[in-house]
N, C-alpha and C positions, 0 to 999 in steps of 0.2 A: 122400697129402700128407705131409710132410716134416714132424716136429713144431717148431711155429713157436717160432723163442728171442725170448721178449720181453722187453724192458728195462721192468717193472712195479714201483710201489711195493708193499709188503705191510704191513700194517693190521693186529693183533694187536688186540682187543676184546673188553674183561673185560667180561663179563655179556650172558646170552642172553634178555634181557628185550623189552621190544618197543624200548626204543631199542638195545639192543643189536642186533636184526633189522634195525632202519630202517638204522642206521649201513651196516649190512650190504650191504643194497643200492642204497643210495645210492655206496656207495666202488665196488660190482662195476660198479654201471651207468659210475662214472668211470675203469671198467681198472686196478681195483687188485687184488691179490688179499687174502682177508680166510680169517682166522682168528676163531670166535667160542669163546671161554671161557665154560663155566658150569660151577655147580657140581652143578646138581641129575642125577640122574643119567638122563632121559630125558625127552623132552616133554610138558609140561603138558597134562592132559586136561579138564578142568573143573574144575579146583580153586576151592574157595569163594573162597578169599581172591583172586581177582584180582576174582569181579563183573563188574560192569557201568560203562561208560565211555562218553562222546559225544565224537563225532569231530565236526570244524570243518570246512569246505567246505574250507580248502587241504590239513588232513591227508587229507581222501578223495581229492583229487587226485595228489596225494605216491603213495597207496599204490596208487591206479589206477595208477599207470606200472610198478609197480615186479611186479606179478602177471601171471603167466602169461596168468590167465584173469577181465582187470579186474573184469567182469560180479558175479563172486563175492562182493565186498566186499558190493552194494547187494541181493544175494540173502539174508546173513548176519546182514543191518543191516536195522534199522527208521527211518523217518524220525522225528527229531524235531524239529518243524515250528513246536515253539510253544514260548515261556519262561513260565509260569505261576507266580508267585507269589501264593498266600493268606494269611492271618492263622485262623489257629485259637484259639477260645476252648476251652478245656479244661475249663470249667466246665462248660457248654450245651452242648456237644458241637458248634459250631455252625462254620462257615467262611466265609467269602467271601475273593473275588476282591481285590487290593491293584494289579496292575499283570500287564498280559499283552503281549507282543510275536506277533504272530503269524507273524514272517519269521526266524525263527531258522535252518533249514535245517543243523542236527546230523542225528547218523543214531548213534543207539545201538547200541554192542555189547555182546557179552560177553567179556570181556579173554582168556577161553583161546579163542575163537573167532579174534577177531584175532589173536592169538599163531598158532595153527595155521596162519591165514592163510598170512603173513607168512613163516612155519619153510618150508612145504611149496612157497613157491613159489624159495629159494633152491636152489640146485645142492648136491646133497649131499655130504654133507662138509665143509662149513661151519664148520656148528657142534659144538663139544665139547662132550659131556656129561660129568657126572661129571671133571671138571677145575676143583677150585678154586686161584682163585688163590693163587699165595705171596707174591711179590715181585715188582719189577724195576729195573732198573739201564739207568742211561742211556751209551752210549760217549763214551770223552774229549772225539771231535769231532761229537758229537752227531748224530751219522748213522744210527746205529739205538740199538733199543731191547732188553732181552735181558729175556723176561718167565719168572718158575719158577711151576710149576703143579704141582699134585699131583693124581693120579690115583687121587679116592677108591676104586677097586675094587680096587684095590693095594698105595696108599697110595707108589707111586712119584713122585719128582721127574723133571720136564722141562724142558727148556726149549727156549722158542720165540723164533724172531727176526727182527724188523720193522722197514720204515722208519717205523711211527709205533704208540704203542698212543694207544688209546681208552678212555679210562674211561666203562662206560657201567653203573656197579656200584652207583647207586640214592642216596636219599638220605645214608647213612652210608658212602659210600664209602672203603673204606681206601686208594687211592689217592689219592684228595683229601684224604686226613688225612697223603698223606707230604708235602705242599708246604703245607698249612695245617693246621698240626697243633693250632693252638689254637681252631680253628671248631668252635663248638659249635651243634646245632641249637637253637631257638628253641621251645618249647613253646608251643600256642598257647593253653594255656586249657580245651578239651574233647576229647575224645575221640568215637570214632563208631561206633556200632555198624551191623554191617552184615548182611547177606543177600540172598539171592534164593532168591523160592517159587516152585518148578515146579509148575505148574498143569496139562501136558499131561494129567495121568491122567484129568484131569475138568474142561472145561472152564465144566460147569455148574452147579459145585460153588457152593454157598450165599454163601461167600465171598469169590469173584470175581466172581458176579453183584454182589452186593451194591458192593464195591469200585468196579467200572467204573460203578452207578448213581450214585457219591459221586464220581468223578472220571471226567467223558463220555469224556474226549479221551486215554485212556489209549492206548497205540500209536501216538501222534506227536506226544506232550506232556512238556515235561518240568516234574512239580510239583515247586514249593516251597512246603512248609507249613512258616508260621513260628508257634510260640507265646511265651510269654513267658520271654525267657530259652531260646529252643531252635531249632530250626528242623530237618526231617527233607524229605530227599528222595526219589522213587519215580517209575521210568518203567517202562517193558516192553520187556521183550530180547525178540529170536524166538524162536520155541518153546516159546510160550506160558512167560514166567518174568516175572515181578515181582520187578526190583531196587530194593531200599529203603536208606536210608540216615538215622541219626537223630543227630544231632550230640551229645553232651552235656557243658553245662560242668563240668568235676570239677578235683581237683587232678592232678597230673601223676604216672601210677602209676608204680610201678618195672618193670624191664622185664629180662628176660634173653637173655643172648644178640645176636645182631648184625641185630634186627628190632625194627620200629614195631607188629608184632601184639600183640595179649597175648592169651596162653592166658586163656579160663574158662572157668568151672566150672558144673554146673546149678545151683549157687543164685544167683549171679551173673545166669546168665539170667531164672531166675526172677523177682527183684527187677529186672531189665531189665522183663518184661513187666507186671509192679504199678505200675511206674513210668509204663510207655506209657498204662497206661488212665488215668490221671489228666491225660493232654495231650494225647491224640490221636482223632481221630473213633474210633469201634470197627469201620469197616471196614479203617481203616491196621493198627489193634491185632490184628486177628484174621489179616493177611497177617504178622506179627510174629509173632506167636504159633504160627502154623502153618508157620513157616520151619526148615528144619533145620541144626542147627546154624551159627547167627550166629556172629560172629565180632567182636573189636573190636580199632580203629587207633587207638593215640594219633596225633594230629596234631600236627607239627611242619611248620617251613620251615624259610631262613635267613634271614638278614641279605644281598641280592645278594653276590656276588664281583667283587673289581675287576680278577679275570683269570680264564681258562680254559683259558689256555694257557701250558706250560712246554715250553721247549726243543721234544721232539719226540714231548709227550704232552698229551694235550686231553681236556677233561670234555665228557660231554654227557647232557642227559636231567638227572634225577634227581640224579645227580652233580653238577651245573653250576651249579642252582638249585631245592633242596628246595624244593618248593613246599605253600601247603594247596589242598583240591580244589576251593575254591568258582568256582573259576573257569574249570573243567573244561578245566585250562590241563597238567595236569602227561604225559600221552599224547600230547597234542597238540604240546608244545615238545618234545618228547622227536624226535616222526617230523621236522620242522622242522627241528630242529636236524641233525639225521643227513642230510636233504636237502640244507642247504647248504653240510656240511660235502663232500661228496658232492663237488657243485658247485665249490667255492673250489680243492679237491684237482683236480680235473676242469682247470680253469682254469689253474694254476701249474703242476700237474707236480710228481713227486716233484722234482727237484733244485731249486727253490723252495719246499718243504715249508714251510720259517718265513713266507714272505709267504702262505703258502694259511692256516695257521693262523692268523693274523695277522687277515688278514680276514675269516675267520669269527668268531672274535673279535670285530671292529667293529661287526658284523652282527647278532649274536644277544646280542651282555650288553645293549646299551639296551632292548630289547624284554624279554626276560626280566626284567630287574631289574624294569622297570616292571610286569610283569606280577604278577611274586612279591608286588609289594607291593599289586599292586589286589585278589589274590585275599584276601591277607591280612587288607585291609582290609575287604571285603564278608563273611567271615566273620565276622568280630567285630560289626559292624551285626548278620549275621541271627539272630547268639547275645545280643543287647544288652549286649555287653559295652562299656568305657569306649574312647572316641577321643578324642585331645587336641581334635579342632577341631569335635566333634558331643554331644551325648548320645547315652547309650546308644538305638538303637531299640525302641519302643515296637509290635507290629503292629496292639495292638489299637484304638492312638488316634492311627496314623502319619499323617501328612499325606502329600497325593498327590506333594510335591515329593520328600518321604522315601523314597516308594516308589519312585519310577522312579531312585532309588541299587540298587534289588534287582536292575535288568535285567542282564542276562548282558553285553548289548550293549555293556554302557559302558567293557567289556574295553581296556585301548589296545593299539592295534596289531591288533585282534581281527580283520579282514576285510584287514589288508594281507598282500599276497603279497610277500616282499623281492625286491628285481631281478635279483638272479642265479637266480632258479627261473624267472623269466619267458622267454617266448618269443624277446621281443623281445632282453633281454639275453644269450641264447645267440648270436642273430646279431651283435650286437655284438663278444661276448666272440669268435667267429671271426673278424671281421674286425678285433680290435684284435690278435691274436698275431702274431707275427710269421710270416708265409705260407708254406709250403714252395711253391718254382718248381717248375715244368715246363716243357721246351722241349719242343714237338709240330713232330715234322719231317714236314713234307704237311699240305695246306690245303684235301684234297678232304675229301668227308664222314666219313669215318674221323677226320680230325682234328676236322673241327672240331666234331664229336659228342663227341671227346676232350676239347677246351676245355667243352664247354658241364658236363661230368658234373664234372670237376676243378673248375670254376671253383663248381659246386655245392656240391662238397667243401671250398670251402674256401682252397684253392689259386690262388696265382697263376700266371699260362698266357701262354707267348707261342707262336704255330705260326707257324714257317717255312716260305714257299711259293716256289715259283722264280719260278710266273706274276707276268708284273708286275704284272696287274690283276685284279679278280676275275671269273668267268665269266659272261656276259651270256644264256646262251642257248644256245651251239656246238653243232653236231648230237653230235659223238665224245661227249657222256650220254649221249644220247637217252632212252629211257624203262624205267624200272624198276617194281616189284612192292614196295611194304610189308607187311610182318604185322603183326599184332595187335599184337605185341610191343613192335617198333621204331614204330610206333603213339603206345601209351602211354608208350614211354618219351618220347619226342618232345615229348609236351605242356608238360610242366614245362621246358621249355629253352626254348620260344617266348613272345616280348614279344606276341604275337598267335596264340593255340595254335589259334582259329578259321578260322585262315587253312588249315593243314594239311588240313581238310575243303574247304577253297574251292578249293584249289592240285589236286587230286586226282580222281580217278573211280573212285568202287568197282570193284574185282575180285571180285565174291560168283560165280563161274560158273570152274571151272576146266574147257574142252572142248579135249577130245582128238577129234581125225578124221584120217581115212585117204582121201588124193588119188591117185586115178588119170589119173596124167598123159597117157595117149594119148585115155581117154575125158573126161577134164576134169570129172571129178564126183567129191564126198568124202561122207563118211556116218560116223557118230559110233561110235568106240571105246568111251570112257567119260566121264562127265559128273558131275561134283561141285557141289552147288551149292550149296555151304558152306563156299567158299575164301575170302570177308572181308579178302581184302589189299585194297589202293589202289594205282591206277596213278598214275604221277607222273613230270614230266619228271628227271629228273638238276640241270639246272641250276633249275629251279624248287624245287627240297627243296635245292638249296644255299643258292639265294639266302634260302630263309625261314630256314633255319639260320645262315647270317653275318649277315644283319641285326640277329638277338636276340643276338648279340656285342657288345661295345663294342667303337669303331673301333678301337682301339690292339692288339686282341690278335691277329690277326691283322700279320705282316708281308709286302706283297708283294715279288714281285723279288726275293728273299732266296734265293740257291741252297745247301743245305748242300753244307759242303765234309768235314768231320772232326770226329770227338770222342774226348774222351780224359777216362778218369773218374779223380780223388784216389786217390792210397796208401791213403786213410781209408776209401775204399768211398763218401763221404758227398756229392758234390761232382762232378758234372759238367759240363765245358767243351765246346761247340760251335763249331765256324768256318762261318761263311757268308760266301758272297760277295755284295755290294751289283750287282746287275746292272748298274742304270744307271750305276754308278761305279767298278765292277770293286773295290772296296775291300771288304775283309777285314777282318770286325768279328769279337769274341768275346762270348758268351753263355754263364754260369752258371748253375744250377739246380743241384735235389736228385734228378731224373729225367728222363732224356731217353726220350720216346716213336717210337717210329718208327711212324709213319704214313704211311710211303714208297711203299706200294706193293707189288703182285706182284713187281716187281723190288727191291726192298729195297735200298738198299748199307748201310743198317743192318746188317742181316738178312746180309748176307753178311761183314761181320767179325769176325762170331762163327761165321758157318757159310759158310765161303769154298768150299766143294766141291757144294755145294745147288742143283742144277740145276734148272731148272721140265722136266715133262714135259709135250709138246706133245702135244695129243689124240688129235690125227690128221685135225682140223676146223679149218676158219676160217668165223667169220659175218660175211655183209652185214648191213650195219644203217643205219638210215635213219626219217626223221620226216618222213610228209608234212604239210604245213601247206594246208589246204583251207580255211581260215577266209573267204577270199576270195570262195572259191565254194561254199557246202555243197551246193549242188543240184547238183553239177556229175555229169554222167555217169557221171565213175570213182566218186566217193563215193556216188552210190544203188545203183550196181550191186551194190560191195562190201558196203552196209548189207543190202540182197537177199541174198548168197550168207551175209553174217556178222551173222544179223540182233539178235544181241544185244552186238554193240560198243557200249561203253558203260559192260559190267556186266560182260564177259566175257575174259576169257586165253587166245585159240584159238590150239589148237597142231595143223598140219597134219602127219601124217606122208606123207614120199613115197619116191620108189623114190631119189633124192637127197640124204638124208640131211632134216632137218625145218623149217619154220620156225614163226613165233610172230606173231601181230599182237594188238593193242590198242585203244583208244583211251586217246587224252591230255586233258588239260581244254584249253580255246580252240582246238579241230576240229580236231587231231593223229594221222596213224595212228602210231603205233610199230610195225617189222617188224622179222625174223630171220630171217635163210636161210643157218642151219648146211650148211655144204659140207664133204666128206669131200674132203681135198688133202692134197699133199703140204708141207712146213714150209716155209714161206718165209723169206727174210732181211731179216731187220730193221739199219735205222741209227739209232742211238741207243740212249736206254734208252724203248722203247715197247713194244705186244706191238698196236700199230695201224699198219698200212702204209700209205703214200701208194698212191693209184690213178690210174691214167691212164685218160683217155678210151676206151680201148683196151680197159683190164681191166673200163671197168663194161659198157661194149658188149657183149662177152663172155659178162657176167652175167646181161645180159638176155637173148639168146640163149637161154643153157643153161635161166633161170626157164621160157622160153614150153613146154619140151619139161617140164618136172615138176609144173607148176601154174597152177592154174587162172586163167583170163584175167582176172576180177575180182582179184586177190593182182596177178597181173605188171604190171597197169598203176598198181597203186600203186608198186610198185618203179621203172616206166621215169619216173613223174612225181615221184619224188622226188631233190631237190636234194642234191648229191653226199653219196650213199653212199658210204662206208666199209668197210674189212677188218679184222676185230678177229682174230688168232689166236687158240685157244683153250688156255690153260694150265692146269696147276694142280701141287702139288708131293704126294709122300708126307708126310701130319701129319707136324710138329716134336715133336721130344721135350720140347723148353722153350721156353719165351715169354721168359724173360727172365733177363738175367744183371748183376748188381748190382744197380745203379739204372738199368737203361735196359732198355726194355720191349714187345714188339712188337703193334701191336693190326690188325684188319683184314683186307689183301691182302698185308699184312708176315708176318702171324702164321701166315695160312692161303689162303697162293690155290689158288683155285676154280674151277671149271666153273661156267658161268649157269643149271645147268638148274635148281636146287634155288630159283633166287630167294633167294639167299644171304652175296651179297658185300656189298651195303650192308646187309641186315640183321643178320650178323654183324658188319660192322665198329660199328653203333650200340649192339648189346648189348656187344660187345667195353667200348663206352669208358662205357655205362654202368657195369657190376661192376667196374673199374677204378676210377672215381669212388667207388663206395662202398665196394669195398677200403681205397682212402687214407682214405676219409673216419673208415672204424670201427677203423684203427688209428694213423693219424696219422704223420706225417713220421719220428718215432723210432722207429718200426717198419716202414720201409719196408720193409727184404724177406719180412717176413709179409704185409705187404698183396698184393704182388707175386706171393706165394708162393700166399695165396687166390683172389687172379685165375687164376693159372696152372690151380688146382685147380679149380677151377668153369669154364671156358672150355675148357680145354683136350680135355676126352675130349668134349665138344660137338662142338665144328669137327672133332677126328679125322670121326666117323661123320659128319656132315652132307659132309664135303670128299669120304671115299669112296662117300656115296651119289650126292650129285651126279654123280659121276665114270661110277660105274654107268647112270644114268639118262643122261646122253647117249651111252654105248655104245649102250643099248638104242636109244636112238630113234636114233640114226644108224646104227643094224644092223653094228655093229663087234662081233669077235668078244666075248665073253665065256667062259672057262672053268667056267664052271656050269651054262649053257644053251647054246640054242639060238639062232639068231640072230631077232627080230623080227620078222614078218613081219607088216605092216600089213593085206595085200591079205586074210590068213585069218584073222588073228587073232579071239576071241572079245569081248564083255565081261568075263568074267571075267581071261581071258588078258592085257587091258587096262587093269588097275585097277591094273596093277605101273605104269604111265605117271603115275600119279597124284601130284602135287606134296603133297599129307600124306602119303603115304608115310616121309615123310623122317625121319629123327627128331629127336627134340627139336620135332616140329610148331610147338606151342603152349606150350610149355614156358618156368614164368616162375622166373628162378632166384630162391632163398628170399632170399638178402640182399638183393635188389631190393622185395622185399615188407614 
């Protein structure tokens, strides 16, 4: 395949943090390509300072989509199930319960776990290591953005160039300090020290027992212990770790460098642990005290911001709204944010980048702000610091109305999902864009399989038919063979998919036999009984596929006349004629399909020298309808000689070349009697001749001398049979040229032996449908181009096995063997007749899945 040129935005994204990751694949899933900036120079393994973090039911959803291997997240993560807040006396050493929520439904990680996540399920190359930012610069007309980066391992400048960056570079972001240069963060008063104690070495260590006796619900709890003036947190990561956390009010220390950590020192720690035992049970003090190396964050947020967005640069995460952690808001806004930025970008398209910004913007500051300020506020309650509208909290003498302020729950916005993450608002957001057209010329199953996948996609669909009316029943279907395939694709296009099972008769029995026409007896070649197609009439699987149509998209009576595509490539015009009124209308679209048929005149004004090659067979065909009489004579006889009609695909061979009987649903035989002739002459565009009284006379005739009496009198009592010639062409080297595409008996005619021509033409117009649908109207000839790629080396081998397989069974010579011989042939010798043989059997292409 051809490497696709696609007209994509590209996304520059300083910082390789977890919203820098989210951002990441939130923009790939919306077709952009993404650059990630960090500075650190390879990925986080466990570093102390990230800890432990809880995820909210939408960030786990967010990050299920966005993983290779969803499952992993909830393998990684511990549930946390419950919100527990206590009041600890530090005097008595003593606790109780204050307020418990038991439907929290977090899931605790550990933040280099996440991170890894996250890293290893993006496409590599992504992200930059060791690339700190410098600078950036925005163009006069604000259409991209030129960001300088330096290459700590060299200490080289670069530069990178996008239609949008992303600041995704943490509370002190120096991007956000170039458009608000005088925002300063906000101290809050305490600080926090932090850790987590790996416990795997010993899970029975003195410590831990004792710990989980002081707190039952450790591994799906998240405590708060508040004392006076403090409050400290602790849950459990997997892998056996106890992450803790202990707020403390101090002044606001000096800090160096462009971080919220602050280096200390062992006395510092020390004095950290003299202090713990004076307020904490001594099972919390001793997972403290046994931690290695703690670590401590001052705490800061901001003041909301009354924007996020400049020209063609946007904050998110950290950047956007320093937040404090009581609200275990600041991971969680981060993957959110990068989800719906994702989204809004997904939605507009780069050449509307300011209205995609715009609305993420509208989306995500109400909710943050308010969020920044409920965390901020629930800190200073559980530290009892001063609120203009409460006293300080008290936990040892708090009232019950005081405590249910502790609940996590009372988060706002905490449980909503915004509407553009939603399902429902995705089919919306399709159906509010403006549609790419398709005109589909042919209104047999090929199209209208074509309508149903496009119109899935997305797309609006109109197919032009010549017939004036739609098909009621006519013998020229008669009856065909589904697969598995064309099966499943089926279901999702039917307003009643139930039906498809009621409309059909299983095919589980492929039998091959060998007729001796002068003694009128057959006996079995080879037998599969694990062929799983469905018999079904032609106009029965039409009709359940036009009904789940809306009346409008098909047109009848409509005969194409010509088309002729735009200078621009972008732009296709059709002519048809109105039958009943001979008037010549015009129709636009973005792709014209040809769905025309073995005889194409699509198909032949791109390839005007492309002749069908004639087999060297013609078949009778024919549907008897015994519904009238099931007990009648001819139909017990034949249930006798075919005793598993019903369930079974008999194929007889004889010294005549073969035929094929079935059953249909409502007491239908369907027959075939391939004849080895000479090419007849056809009027019109058909490859089906008129027959005269004369020619079927004839047919019966020549039946009585090759097969058996039960088979000829289904033939002499059925109502006029038919001559279909049999065609099929050398594979095309291309499907399609601009915008206009060929699917089906256009793209690939065939021989019937494979069971192959409606099944082809329905997978044909499924991976078409999803072609357009995964890259959309602006990248039509990619979509085009992956159809091509994925279809095309299919139908080659299925069109020359087909081909093969009715040489064999018509005993026409073949250049690799021998000719067939029914009368000696083996079982083994017999399994080449075998309808799996084919290739691509069962074969489901991956972007279908």
């Amino acid at each position: 395949m051809k490497e696709a040129k696609r007209m994509v935005g590209k996304a520059v994204v300083v910082g390789g943090s977890i919203a820098g990751l989210s951002s990441a694949h939130a923009l790939i899933a919306a077709g952009w390509d993404v650059v990630v900036l960090e500075k650190t120079s390879s990925p986080p393994t466990g570093c102390a300072t990230g800890a432990g973090l809880g995820l909210d039911p939408l960030a786990q959803k967010l990050i299920h989509s966005w993983l290779k291997q969803p499952h992993v997240l909830d393998l990684t993560t511990l549930p946390l199930t419950i919100d527990q807040n206590q009041a600890t006396n530090g005097d008595n050493k003593m606790n109780w319960m204050l307020t418990r929520d038991e439907n929290f439904n977090f899931r605790a990680a550990y933040w280099a776990d996440l991170h890894s996540l996250l890293y290893k399920a993006l496409p590599p190359g992504i992200v930059h290591w060791g690339h700190m930012f410098v600078s950036f610069s925005i163009s006069d007309d604000k259409t991209c953005v030129k960001v300088e980066t330096k290459l700590l391992q060299t200490g080289d400048i670069v530069e990178i160039v996008g239609d949008l960056l992303i600041a995704a570079d943490g509370c002190l972001s120096s991007i956000r300090q170039s458009f608000i240069p005088d925002l300063k963060l906000r101290y809050s008063g305490y600080c926090a020290w932090r850790g987590v104690l790996n416990f795997s070495d010993n899970e029975n260590k003195e410590t831990i027992v004792a710990l989980k006796k002081a707190f039952p619900d450790l591994g799906k709890c998240l405590y708060f212990d508040l004392g006076s003036g403090t409050h400290s947190v602790f849950y459990e990561l997997l892998n056996k770790r106890i992450n803790w956390i202990w707020y403390v009010n101090q002044p606001e220390p000096q800090l160096k460098g462009n971080s919220v950590t602050m280096k200390v020192s062992d006395d510092m720690i020390e004095k950290m642990h003299e202090a713990a035992e004076k307020v904490w049970l001594p099972e919390l003090v001793k997972v403290i005290r046994e931690t290695k190396q703690p670590f401590l964050n001052v705490i800061y947020d901001s003041d909301p911001l009354d924007k996020i967005v400049w020209d063609n640069v946007v904050l998110i995460g950290d950047a956007a709204h320093p937040t404090t952690p009581h609200g275990l808001r600041s991971t969680n806004m981060s993957i959110v944010d990068g989800a719906v930025l994702g989204k809004c970008l997904e939605k507009w398209g780069v050449e509307n980048l300011n209205s995609a910004l715009q609305e993420y913007q509208s989306i995500r500051l109400p909710v943050t702000s308010k969020q920044v300020l409920f965390s901020r506020r629930l800190g200073r309650i559980k530290q009892g610091l001063v609120l203009d509208d409460r006293e300080p909290f008290d936990p040892i003498i708090g009232s019950q109305e005081d405590c249910e302020e502790l609940q996590q729950k009372n988060m706002a916005f905490l449980s909503d999902v915004p509407s553009i993450l939603s399902a429902n608002h995705t089919m919306e957001m399709k159906k509010a864009r403006t549609k790419a057209k398709a005109v589909v010329v042919g209104g047999s199953i090929a199209g209208i399989s074509c309508a149903h996948a496009l119109i899935g996609a997305g797309w609006d669909v109109v197919v032009l038919e010549k017939t004036l009316t739609r098909p009621s029943g006519c013998a020229t279907g008669a009856g065909l063979g589904l697969d598995t395939v064309s099966l499943k694709l089926m279901e999702p296009w039917l307003k009643q998919p139930e039906l498809l099972q009621i409309l059909t008769l299983p095919l589980t029995i492929d039998h091959e036999q060998a007729t001796d026409g002068d003694k009128k007896i057959t006996w079995t070649l080879t037998r599969d009984e694990n062929f799983n197609f469905r018999a079904v009439h032609w106009a029965d699987l039409h009709s359940l596929l036009y009904n789940s149509l809306a009346s409008e998209v098909v047109l009848w009576g409509h005969s194409f006349l010509s088309f002729c595509i735009s200078d621009d490539k972008k732009v296709v015009k059709v002519q048809a004629k109105l039958l009943q009124t001979d008037e010549t209308i015009e129709i636009f679209g973005d792709l014209l399909v040809a769905a025309d048929g073995c005889l194409s005149s699509i198909r032949k004004t791109f390839l005007p020298d492309l002749k069908l090659r004639y087999s060297g067979y013609c078949a009778w065909r024919g549907v008897l309808d015994f519904s009238h009489n099931q007990n009648s004579e001819t139909i017990l006889a034949l249930k006798k000689a075919y005793p598993d009609l019903g369930r079974c695909n008999y194929f007889d061979i004889g010294s005549e070349g073969h035929a094929i009987i079935y059953e249909l649903i409502n007491q239908r035989i369907n027959w075939i009697w391939y004849h080895n002739q000479p090419e007849p002459e056809f009027k019109g565009n058909s490859v089906t001749t008129k027959v005269s009284i004369d020619m079927i006379g004839k047919m019966y005739e020549a039946a009585e001398k090759v097969w058996i009496p039960e088979l000829v009198k289904v033939m002499r009592q059925t109502n006029e049979p038919f001559l279909n010639a049999i065609y099929d062409s050398d594979p095309l080297d291309q499907l399609y040229w601009d915008n206009v595409v060929l699917i089906g008996d256009a793209a690939h005619p065939v021989t019937p032996h494979g069971a192959r021509s409606t099944n082809m033409s329905i997978l044909d117009a499924a991976v078409l449908g999803k072609c357009l649908e995964k890259w959309g109207v602006e990248n039509l000839n990619s979509a085009l181009e992956e159809y091509e790629s994925i279809r095309m080396p299919v139908a080659k081998e299925q069109v020359l096995f087909s081909r093969r397989m009715g040489r064999i069974k018509q005993r026409l010579e073949l250049s690799d063997r021998e000719l067939f011989d029914h009368m000696t042939a083996g079982k083994e010798e017999s399994k080449v007749l075998q309808l799996r043989n084919i290739p691509y059997f069962s074969d489901f292409p991956s972007i279908l899945m």
